[in-house]
PDB file of N, CA, C and O in Angstrom:
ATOM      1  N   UNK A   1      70.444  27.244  78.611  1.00  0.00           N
ATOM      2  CA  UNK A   1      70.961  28.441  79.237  1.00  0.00           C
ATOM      3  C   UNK A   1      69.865  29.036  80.117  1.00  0.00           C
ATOM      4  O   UNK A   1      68.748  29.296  79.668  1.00  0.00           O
ATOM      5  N   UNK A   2      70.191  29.225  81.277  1.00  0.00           N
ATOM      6  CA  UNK A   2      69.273  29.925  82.453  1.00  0.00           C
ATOM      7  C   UNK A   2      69.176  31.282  82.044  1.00  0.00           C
ATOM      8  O   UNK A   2      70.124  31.873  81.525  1.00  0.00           O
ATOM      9  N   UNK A   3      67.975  31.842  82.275  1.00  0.00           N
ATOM     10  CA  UNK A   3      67.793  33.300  82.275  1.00  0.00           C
ATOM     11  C   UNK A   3      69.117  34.644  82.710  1.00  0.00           C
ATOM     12  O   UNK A   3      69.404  35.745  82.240  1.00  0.00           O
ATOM     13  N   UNK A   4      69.520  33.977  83.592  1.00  0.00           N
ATOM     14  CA  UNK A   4      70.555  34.577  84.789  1.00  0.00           C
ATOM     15  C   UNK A   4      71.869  34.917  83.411  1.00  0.00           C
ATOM     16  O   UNK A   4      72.221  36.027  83.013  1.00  0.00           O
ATOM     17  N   UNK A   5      72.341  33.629  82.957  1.00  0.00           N
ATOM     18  CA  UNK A   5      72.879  33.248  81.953  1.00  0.00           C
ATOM     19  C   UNK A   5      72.790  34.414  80.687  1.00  0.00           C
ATOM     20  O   UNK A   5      73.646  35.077  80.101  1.00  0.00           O
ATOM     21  N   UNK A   6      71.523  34.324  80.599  1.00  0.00           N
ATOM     22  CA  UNK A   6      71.123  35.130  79.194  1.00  0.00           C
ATOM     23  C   UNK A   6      71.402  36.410  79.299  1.00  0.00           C
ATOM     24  O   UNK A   6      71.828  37.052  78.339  1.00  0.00           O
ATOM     25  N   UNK A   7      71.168  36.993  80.618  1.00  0.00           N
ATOM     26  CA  UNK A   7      71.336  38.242  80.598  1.00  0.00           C
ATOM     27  C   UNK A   7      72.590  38.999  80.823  1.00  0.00           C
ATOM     28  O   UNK A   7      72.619  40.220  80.668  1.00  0.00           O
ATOM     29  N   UNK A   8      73.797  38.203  81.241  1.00  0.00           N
ATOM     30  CA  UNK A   8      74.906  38.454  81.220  1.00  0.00           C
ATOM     31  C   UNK A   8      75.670  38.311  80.274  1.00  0.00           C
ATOM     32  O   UNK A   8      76.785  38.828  80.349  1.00  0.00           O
ATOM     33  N   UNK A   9      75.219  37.428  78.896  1.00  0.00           N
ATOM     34  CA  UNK A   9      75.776  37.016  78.126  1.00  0.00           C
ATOM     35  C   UNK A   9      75.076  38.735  77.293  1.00  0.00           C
ATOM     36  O   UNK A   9      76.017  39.480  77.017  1.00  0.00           O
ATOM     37  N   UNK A  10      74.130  39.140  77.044  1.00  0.00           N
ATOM     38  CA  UNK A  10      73.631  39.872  76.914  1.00  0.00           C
ATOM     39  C   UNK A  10      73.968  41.085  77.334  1.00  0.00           C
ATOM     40  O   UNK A  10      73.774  41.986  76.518  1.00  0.00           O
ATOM     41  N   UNK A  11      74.463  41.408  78.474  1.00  0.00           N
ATOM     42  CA  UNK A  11      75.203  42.647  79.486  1.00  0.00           C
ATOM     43  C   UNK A  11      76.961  42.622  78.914  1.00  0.00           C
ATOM     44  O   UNK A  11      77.626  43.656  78.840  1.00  0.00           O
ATOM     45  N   UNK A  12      77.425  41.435  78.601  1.00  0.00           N
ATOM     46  CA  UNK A  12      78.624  41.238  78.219  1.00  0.00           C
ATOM     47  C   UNK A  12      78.511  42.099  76.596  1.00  0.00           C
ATOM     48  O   UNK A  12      78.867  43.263  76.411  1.00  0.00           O
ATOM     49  N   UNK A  13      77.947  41.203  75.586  1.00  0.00           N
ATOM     50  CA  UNK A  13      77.654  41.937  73.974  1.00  0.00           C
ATOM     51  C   UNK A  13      77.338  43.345  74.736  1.00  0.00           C
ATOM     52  O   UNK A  13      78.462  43.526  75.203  1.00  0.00           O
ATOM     53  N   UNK A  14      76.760  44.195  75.072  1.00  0.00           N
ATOM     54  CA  UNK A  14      76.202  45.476  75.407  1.00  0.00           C
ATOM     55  C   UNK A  14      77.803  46.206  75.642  1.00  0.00           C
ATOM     56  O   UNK A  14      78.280  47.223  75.139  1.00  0.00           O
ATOM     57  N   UNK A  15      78.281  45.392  76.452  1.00  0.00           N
ATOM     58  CA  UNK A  15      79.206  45.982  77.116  1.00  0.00           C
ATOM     59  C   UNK A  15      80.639  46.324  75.943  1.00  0.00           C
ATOM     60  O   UNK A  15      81.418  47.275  75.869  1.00  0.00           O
ATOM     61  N   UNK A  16      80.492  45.001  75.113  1.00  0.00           N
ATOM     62  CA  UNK A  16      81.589  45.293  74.101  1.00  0.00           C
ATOM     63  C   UNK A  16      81.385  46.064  72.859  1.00  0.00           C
ATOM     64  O   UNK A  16      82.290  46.386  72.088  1.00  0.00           O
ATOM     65  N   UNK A  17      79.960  46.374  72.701  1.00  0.00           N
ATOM     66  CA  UNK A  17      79.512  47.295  71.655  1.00  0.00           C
ATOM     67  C   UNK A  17      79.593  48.847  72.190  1.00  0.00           C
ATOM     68  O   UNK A  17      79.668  49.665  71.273  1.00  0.00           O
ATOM     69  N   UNK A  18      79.591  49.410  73.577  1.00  0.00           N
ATOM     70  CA  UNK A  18      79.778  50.258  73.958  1.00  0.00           C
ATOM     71  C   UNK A  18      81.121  50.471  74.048  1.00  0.00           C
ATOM     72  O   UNK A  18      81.357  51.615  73.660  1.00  0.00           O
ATOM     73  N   UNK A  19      82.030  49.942  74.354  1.00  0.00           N
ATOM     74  CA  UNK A  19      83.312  49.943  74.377  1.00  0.00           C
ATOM     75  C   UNK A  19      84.008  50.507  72.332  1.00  0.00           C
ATOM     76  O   UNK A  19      84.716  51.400  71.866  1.00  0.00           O
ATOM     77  N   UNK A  20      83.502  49.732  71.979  1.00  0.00           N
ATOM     78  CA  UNK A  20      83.081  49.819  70.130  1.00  0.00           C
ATOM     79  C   UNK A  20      83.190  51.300  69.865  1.00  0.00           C
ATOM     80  O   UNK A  20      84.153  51.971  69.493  1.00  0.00           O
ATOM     81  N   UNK A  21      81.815  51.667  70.185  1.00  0.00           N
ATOM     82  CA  UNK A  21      81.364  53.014  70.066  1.00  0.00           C
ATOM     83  C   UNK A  21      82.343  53.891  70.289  1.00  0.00           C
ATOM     84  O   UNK A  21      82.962  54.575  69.474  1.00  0.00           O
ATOM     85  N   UNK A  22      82.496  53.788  72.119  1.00  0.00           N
ATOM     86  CA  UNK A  22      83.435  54.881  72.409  1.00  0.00           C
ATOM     87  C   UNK A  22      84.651  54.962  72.075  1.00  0.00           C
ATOM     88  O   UNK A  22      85.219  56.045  72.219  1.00  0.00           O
ATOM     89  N   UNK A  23      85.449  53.687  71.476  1.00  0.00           N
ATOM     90  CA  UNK A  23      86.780  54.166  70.264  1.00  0.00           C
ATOM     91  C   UNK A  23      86.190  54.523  68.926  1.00  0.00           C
ATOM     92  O   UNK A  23      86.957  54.491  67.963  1.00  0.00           O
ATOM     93  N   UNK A  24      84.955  54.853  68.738  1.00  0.00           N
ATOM     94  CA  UNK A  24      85.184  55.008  67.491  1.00  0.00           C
ATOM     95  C   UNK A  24      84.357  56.553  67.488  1.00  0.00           C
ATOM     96  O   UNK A  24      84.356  57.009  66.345  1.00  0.00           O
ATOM     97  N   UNK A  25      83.834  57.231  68.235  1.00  0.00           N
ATOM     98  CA  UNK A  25      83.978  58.102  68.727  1.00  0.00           C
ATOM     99  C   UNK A  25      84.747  58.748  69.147  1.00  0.00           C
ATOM    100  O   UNK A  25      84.619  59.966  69.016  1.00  0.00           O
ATOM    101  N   UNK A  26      86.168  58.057  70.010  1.00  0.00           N
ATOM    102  CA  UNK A  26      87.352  59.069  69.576  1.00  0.00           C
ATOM    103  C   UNK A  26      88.391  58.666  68.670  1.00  0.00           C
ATOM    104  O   UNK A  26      89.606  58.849  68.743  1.00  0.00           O
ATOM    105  N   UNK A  27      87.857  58.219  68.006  1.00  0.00           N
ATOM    106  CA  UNK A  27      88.575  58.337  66.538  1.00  0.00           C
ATOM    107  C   UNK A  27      87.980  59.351  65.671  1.00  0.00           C
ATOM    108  O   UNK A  27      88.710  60.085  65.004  1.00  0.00           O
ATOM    109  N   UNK A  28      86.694  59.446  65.630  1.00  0.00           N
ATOM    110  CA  UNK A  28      86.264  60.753  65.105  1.00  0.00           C
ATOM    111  C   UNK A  28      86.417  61.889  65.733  1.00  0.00           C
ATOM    112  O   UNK A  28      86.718  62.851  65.027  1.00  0.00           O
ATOM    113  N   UNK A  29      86.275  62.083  67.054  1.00  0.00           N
ATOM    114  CA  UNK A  29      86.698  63.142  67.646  1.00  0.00           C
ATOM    115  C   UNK A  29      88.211  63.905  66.788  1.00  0.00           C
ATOM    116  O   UNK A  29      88.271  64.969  66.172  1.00  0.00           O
ATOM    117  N   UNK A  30      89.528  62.664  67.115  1.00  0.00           N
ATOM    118  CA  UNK A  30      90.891  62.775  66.200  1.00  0.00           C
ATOM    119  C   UNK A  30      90.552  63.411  65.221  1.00  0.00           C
ATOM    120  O   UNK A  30      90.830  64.593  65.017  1.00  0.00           O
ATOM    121  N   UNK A  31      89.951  62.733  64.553  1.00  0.00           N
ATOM    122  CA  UNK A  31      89.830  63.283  63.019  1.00  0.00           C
ATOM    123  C   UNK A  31      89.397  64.667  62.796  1.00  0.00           C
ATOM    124  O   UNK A  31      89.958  65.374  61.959  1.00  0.00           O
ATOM    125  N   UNK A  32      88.395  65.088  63.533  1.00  0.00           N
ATOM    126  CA  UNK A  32      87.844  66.325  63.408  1.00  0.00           C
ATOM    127  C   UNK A  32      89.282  67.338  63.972  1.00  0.00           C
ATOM    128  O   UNK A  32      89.700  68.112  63.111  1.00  0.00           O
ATOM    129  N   UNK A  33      89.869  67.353  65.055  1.00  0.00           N
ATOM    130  CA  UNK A  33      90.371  67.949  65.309  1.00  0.00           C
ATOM    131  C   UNK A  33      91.803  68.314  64.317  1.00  0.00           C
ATOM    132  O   UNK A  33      92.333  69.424  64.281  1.00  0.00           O
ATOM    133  N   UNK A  34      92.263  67.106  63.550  1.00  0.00           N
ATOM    134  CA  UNK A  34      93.123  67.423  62.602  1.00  0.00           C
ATOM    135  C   UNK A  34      92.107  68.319  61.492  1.00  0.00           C
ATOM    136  O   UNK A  34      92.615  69.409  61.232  1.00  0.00           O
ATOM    137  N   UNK A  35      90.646  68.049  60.722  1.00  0.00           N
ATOM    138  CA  UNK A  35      90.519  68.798  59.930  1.00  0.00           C
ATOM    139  C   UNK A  35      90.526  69.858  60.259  1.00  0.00           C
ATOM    140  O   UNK A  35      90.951  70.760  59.537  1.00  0.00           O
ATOM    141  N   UNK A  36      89.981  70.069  61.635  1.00  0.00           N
ATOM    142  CA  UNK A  36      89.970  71.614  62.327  1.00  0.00           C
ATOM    143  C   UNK A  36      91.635  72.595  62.420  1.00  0.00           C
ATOM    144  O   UNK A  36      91.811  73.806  62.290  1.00  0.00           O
ATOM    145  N   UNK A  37      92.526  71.611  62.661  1.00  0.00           N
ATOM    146  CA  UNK A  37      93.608  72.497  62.678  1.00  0.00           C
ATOM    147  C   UNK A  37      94.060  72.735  61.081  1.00  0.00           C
ATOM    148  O   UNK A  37      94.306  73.917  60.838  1.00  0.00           O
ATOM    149  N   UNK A  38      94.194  71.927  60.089  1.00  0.00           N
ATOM    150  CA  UNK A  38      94.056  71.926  59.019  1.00  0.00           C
ATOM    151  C   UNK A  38      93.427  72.962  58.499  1.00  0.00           C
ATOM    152  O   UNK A  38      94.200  73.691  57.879  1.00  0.00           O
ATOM    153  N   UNK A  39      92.105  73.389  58.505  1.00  0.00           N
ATOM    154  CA  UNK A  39      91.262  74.804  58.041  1.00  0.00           C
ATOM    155  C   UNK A  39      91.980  75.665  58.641  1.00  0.00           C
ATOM    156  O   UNK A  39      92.494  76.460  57.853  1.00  0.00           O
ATOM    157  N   UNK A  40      92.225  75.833  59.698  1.00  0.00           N
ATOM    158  CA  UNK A  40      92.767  76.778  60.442  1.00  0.00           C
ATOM    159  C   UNK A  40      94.212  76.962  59.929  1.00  0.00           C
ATOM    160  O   UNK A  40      94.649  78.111  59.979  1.00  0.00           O
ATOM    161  N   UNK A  41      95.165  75.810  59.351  1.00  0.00           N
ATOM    162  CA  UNK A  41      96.251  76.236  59.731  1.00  0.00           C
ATOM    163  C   UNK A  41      96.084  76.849  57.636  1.00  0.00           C
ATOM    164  O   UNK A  41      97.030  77.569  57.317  1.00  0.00           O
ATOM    165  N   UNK A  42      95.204  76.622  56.642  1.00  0.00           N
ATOM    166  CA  UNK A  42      94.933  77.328  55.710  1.00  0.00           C
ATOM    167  C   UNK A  42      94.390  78.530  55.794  1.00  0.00           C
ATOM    168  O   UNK A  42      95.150  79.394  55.358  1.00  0.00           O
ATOM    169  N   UNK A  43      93.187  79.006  56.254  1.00  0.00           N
ATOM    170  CA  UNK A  43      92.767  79.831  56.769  1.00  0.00           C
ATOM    171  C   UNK A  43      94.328  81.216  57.359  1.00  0.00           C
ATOM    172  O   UNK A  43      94.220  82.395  57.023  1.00  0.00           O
ATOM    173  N   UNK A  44      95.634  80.699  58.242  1.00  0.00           N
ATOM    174  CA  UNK A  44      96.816  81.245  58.364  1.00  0.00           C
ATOM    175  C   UNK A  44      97.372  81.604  56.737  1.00  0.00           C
ATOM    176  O   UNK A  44      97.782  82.754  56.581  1.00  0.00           O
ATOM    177  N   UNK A  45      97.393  80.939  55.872  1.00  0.00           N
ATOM    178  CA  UNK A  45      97.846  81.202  54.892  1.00  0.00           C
ATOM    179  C   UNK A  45      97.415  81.672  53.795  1.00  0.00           C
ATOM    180  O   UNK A  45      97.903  82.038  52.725  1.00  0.00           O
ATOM    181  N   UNK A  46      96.318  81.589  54.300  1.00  0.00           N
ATOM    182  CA  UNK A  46      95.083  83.101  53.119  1.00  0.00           C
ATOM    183  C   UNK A  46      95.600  84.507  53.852  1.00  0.00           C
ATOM    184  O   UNK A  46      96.156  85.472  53.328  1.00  0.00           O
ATOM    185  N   UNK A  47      95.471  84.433  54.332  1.00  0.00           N
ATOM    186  CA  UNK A  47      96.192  85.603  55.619  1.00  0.00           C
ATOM    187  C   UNK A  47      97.083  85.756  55.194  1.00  0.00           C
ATOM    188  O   UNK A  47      96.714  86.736  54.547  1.00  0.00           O
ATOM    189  N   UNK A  48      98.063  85.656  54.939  1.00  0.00           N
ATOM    190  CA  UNK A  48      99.799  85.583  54.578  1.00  0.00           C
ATOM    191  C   UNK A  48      99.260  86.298  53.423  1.00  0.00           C
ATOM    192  O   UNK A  48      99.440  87.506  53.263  1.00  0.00           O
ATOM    193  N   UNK A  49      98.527  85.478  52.529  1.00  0.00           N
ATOM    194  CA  UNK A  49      98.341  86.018  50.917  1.00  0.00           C
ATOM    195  C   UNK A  49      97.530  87.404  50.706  1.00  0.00           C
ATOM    196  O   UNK A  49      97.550  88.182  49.753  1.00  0.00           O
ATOM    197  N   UNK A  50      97.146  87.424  51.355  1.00  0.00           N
ATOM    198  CA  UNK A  50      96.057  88.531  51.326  1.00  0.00           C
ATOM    199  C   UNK A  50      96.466  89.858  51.507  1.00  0.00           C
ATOM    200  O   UNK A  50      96.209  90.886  50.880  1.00  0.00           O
ATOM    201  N   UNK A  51      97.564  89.491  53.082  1.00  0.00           N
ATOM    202  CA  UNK A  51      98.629  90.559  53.155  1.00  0.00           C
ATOM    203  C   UNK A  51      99.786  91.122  51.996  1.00  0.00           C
ATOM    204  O   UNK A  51     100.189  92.221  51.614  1.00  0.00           O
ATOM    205  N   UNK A  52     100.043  89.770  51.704  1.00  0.00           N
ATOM    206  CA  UNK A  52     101.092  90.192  50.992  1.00  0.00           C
ATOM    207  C   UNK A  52     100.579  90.641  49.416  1.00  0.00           C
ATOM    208  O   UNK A  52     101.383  91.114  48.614  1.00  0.00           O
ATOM    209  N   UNK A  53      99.120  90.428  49.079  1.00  0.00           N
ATOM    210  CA  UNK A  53      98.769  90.965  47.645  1.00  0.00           C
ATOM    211  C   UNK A  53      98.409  92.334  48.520  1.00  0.00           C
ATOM    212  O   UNK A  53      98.966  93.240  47.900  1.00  0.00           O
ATOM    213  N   UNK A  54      97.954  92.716  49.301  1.00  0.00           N
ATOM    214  CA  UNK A  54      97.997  93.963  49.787  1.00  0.00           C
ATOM    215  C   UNK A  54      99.138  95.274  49.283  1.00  0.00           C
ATOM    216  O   UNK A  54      99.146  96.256  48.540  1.00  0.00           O
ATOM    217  N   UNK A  55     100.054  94.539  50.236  1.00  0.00           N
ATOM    218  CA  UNK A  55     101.296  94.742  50.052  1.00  0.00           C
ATOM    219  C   UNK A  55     101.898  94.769  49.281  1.00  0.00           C
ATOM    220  O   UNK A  55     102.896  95.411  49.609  1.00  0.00           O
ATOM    221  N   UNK A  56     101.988  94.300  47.901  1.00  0.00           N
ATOM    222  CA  UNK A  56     102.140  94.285  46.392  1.00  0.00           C
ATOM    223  C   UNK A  56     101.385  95.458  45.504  1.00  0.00           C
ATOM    224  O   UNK A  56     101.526  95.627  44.293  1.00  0.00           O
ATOM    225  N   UNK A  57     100.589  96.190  46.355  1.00  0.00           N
ATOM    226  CA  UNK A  57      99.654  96.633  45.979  1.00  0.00           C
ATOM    227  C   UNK A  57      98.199  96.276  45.195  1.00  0.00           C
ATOM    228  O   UNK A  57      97.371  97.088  44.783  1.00  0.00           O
ATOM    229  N   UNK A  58      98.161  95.090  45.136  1.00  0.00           N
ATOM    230  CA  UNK A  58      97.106  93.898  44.542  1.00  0.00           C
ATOM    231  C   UNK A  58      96.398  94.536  45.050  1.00  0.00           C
ATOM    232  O   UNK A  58      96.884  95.555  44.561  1.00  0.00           O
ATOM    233  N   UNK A  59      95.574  94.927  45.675  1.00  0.00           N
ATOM    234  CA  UNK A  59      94.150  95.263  46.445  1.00  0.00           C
ATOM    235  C   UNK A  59      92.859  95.179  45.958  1.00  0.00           C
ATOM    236  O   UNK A  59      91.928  95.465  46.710  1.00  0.00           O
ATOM    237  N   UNK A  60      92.600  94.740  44.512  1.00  0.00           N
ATOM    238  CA  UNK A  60      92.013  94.234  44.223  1.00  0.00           C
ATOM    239  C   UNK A  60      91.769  92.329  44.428  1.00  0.00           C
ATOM    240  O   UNK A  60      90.712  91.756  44.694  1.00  0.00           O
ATOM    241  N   UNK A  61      92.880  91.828  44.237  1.00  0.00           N
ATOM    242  CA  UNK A  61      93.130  90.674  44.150  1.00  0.00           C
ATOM    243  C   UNK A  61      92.673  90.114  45.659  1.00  0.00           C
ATOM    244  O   UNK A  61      91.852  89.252  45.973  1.00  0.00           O
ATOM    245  N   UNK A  62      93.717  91.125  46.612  1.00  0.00           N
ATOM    246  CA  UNK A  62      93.411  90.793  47.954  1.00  0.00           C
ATOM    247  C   UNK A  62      92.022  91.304  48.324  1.00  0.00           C
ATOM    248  O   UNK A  62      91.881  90.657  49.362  1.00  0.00           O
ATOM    249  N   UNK A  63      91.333  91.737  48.251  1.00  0.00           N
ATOM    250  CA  UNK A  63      89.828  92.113  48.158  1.00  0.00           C
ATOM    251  C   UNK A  63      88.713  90.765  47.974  1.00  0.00           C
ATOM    252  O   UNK A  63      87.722  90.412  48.614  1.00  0.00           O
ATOM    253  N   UNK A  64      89.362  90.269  46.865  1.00  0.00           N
ATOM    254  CA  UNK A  64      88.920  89.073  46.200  1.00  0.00           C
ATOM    255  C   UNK A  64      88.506  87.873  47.467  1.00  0.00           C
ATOM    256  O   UNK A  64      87.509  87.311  47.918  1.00  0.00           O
ATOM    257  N   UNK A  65      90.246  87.930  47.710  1.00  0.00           N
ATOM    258  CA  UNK A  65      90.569  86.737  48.379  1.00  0.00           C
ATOM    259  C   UNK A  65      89.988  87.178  49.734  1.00  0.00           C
ATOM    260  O   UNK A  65      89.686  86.247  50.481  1.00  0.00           O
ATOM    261  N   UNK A  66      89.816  88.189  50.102  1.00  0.00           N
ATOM    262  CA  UNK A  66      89.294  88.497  51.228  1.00  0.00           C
ATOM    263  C   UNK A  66      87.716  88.173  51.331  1.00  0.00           C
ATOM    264  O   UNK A  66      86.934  88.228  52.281  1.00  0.00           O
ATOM    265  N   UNK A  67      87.660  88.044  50.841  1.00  0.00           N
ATOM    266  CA  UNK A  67      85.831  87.685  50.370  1.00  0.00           C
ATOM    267  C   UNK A  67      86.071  86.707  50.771  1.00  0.00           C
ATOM    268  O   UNK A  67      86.050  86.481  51.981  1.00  0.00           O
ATOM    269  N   UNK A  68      86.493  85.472  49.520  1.00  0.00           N
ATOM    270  CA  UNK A  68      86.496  83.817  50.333  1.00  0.00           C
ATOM    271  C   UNK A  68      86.975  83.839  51.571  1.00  0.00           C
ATOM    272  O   UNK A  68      86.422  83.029  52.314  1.00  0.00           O
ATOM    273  N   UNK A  69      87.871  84.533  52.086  1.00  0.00           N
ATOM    274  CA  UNK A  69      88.094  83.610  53.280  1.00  0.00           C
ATOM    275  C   UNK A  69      86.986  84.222  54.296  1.00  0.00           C
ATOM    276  O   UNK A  69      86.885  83.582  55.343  1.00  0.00           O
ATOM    277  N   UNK A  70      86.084  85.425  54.158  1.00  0.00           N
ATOM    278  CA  UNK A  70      85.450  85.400  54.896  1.00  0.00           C
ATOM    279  C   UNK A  70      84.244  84.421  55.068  1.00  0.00           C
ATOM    280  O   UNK A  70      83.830  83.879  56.092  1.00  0.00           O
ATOM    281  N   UNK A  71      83.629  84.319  53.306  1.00  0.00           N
ATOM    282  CA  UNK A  71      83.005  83.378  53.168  1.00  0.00           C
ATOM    283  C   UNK A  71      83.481  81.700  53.874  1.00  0.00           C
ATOM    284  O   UNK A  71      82.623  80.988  54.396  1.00  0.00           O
ATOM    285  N   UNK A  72      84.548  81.391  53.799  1.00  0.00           N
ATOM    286  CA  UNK A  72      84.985  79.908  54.358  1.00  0.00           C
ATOM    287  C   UNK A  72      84.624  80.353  56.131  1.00  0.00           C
ATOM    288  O   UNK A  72      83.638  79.978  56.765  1.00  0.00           O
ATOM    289  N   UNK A  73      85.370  80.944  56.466  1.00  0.00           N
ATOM    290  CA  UNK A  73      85.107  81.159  57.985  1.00  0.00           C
ATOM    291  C   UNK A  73      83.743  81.364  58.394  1.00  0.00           C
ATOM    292  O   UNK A  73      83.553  80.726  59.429  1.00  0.00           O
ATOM    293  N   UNK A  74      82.616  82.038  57.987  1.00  0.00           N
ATOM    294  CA  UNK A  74      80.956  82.229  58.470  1.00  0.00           C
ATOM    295  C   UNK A  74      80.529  81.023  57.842  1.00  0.00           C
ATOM    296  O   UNK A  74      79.953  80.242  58.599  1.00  0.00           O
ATOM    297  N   UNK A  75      80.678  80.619  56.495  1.00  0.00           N
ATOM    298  CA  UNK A  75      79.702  79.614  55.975  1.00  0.00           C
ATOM    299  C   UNK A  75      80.048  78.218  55.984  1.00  0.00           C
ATOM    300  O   UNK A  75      79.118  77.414  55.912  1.00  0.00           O
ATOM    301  N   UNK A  76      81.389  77.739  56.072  1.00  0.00           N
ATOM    302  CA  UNK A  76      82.023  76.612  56.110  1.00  0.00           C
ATOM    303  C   UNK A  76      82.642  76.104  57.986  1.00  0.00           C
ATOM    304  O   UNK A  76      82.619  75.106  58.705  1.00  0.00           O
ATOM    305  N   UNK A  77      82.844  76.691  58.010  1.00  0.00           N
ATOM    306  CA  UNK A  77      82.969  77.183  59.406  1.00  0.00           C
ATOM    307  C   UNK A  77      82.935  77.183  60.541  1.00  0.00           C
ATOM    308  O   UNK A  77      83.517  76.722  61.523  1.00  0.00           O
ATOM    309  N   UNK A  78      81.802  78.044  60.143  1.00  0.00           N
ATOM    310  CA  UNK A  78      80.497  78.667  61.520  1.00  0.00           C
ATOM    311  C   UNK A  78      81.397  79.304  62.272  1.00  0.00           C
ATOM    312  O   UNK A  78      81.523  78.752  63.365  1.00  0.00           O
ATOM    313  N   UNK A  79      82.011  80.157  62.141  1.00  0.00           N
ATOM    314  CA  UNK A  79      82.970  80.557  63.009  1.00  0.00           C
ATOM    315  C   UNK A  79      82.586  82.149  62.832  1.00  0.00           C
ATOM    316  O   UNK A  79      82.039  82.435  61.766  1.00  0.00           O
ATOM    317  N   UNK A  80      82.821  83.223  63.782  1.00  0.00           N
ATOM    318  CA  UNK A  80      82.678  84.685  64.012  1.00  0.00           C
ATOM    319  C   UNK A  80      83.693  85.487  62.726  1.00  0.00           C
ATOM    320  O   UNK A  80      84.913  85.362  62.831  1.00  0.00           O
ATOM    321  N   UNK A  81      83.199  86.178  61.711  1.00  0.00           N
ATOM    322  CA  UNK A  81      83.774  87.087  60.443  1.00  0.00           C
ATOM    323  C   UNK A  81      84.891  87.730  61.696  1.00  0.00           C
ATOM    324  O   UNK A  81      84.418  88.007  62.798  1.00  0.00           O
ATOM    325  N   UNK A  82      86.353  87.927  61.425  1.00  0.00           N
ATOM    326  CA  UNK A  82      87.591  88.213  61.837  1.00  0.00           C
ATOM    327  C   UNK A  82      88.620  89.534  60.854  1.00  0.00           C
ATOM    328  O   UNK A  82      89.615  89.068  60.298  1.00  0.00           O
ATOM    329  N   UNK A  83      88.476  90.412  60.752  1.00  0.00           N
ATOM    330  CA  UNK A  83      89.258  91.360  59.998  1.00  0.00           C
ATOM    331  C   UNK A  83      90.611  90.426  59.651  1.00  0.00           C
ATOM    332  O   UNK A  83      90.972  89.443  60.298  1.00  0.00           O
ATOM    333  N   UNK A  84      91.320  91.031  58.365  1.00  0.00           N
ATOM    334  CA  UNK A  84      92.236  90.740  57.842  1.00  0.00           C
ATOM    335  C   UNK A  84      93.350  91.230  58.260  1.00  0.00           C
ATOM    336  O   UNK A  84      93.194  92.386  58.651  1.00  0.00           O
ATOM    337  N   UNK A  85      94.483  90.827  58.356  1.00  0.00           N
ATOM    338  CA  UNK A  85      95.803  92.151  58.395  1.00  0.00           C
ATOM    339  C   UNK A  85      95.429  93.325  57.950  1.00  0.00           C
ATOM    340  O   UNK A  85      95.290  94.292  58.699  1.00  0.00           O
ATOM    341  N   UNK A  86      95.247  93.356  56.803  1.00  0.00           N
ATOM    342  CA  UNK A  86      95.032  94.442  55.659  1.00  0.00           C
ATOM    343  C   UNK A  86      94.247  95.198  55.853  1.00  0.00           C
ATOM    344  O   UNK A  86      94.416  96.404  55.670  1.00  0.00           O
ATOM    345  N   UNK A  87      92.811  94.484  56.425  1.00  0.00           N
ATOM    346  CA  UNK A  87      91.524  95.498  56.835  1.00  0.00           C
ATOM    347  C   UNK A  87      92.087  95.784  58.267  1.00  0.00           C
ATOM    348  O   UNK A  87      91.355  96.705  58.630  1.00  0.00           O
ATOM    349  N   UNK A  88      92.784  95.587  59.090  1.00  0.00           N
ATOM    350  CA  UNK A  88      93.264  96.028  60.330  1.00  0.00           C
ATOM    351  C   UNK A  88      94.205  97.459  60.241  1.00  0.00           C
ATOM    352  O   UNK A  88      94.292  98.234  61.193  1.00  0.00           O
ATOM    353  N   UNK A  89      94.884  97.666  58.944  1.00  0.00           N
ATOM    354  CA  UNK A  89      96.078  98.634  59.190  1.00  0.00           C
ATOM    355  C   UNK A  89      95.940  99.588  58.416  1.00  0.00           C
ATOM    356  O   UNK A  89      96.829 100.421  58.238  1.00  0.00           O
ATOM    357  N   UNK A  90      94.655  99.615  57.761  1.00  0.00           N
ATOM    358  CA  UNK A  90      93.433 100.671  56.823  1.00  0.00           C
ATOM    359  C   UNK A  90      92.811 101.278  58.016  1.00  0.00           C
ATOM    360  O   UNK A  90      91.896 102.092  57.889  1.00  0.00           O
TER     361      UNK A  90
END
């Protein structure tokens, strides 16, 4: 095999390992974005609960729960602390 040879055979492997990468890079990309809507679409339903132990008069309970979800949103997250229904209409 000529040099010329080698390096195309060489530029070829390069070429199909990059190709590699970048599906499997957006395959993780995918993925993240489902866990992301996923937190988020829980994150909606702590909300729901929080209101509605509010609303039950729970306010302790919802207090509670208001804690974790602030905790999930700053520390799990990384996302900006967001008032609750509940802390909105206080």
């Amino acid at each position: 095999m000529t040099a010329i040879d080698e390096r195309k055979a060489e530029s070829a492997r390069r070429s199909a390992q990059d190709a590699q990468q970048r599906a499997r890079i957006r395959e993780l990309e995918d993925e993240f974005k489902r866990y992301r809507q996923a937190s988020e679409d829980a994150l909606s339903q702590l909300d729901w609960c929080i209101g509605y132990m509010h609303g039950c008069g729970k306010r302790g309970v919802a207090r509670s729960l208001a804690r974790n979800r602030s905790y999930i949103r700053t520390h799990l997250l990384r996302r900006a602390e967001e008032p609750v229904p509940s802390q909105q209409a206080e």
